[in-house]
C-alpha positions in Angstrom: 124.0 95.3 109.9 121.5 92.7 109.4 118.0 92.8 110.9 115.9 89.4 112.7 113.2 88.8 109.9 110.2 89.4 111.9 107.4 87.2 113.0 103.5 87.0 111.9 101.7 86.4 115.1 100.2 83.0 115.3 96.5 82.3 115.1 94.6 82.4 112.0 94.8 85.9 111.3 93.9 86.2 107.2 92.2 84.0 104.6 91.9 84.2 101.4 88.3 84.6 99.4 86.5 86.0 96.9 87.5 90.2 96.6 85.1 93.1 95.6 88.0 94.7 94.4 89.6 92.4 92.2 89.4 88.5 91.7 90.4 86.9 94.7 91.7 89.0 98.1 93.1 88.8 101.6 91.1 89.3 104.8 91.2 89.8 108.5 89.7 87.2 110.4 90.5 89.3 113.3 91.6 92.5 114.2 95.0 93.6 113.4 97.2 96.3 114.9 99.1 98.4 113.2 102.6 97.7 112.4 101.6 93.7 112.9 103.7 91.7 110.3 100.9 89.7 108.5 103.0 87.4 106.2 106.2 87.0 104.2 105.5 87.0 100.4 107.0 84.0 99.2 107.9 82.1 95.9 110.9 81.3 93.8 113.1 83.9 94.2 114.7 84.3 90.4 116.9 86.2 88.8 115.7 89.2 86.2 116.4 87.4 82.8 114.9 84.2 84.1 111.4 86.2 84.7 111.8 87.8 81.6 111.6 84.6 79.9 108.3 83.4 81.9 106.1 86.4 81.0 104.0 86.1 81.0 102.2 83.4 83.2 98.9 83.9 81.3 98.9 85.1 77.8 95.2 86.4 78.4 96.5 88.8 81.0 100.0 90.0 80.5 99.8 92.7 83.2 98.5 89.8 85.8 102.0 88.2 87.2 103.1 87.3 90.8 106.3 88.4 90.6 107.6 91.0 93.1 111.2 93.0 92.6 113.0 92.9 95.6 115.7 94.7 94.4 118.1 95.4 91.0 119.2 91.4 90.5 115.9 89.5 92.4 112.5 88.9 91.8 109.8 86.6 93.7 107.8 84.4 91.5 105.2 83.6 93.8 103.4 81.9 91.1 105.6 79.1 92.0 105.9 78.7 95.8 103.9 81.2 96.8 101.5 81.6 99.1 98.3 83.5 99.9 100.0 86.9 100.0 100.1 86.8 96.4 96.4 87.4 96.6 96.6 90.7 98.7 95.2 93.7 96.3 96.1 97.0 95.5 94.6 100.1 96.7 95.4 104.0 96.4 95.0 104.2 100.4 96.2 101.3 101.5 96.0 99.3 104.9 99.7 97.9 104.8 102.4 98.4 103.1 105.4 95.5 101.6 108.9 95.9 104.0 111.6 94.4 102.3 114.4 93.0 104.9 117.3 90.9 103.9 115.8 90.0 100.5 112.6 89.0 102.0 109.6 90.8 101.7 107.2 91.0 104.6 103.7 92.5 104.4 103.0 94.4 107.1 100.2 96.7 108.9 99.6 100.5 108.1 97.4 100.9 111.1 94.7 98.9 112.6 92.6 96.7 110.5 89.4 95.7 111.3 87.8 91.9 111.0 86.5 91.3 108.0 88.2 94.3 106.2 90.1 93.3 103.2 94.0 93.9 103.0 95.5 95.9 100.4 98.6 97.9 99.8 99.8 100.7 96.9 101.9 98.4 94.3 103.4 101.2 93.7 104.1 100.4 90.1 106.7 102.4 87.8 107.9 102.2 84.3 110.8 103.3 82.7 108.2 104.7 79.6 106.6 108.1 79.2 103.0 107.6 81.0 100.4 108.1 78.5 96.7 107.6 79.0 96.6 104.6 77.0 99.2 103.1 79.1 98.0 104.3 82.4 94.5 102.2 81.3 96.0 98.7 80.6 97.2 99.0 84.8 93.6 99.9 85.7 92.5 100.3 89.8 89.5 99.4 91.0 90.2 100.1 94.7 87.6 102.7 94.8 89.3 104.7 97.5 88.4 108.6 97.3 91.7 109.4 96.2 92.0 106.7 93.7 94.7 107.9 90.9 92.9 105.4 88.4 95.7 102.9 87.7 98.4 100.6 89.7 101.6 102.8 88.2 102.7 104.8 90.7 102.8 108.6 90.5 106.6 109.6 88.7 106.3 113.4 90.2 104.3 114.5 93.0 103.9 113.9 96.8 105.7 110.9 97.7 104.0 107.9 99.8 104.5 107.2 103.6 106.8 104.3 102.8 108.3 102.9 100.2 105.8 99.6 98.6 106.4 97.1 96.5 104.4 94.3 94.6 104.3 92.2 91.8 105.4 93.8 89.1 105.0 93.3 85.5 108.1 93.0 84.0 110.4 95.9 82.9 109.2 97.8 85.7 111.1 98.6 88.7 108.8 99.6 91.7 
């Protein structure tokens, strides 16, 4: 059974700026309530191989890409296409969380979000490799969040998050 994509609300609800976190981030401009569908992460949707043979974007930072693994054969490059969602960073406790419908992937609320406060969501990163502590460090997190795990892979063991997230993903993983 197919689901209706949903709909952001309209008004100027986020803007991109400078992040304390990381680079550049997403924002508020007004409050948002939870389970509010904020925007669709878009780009050229590609197959596997085809990203694969673009990584990376930027020699200088390998683990940097926009691409996002919506499922075994598709990937998003949103570094052509895309639009500000690509900019949203990670965080250990995060505000929203990545819903994939119908091959689309729609970031959406966790709970309410104040103005001003900066949107994030768990990348939830995995690799098919052992993690090692050298490994762990070239996907470092600066989210700052008191239960910050240190890095952007996702745990392989353990307590399992609220929902299933998703994000860019450097290649080889599958989140």
């Amino acid at each position: 059974m197919s689901r209706t994509a949903p709909r952001a609300s309209t008004g100027r609800r986020i803007q991109m700026r400078t992040s304390g976190v990381h680079g550049k981030g997403v924002f508020a401009v007004q409050e948002i309530a939870e389970g509010e569908v904020l925007i669709e992460y878009t780009g050229q949707i590609i197959g596997w191989q085809e990203a694969q043979d673009r990584h990376p974007h930027d020699p200088l930072q390998p683990n940097h890409t926009f691409y996002f693994h919506v499922d075994e054969d598709r990937v998003i490059d949103a570094h052509f296409g895309g639009n500000s969602s690509r900019w949203i960073n990670h965080s250990c406790a995060p505000n929203c969380f990545a819903d994939e419908q119908d091959g689309r992937i729609f970031i959406t609320a966790l709970r309410n979000i104040a103005a001003g406060e900066e949107l994030n969501y768990d990348y939830g990163l995995m690799l098919d490799e052992r993690y090692t502590k050298k490994l762990k460090a070239e996907y470092p997190c600066w989210c700052g969040a008191a239960t910050c795990r240190g890095t952007l892979l996702a745990p392989k063991r353990g307590p399992a998050a609220p929902k299933p997230l998703k994000k860019p993903a450097p290649l080889g993983t599958r989140p």
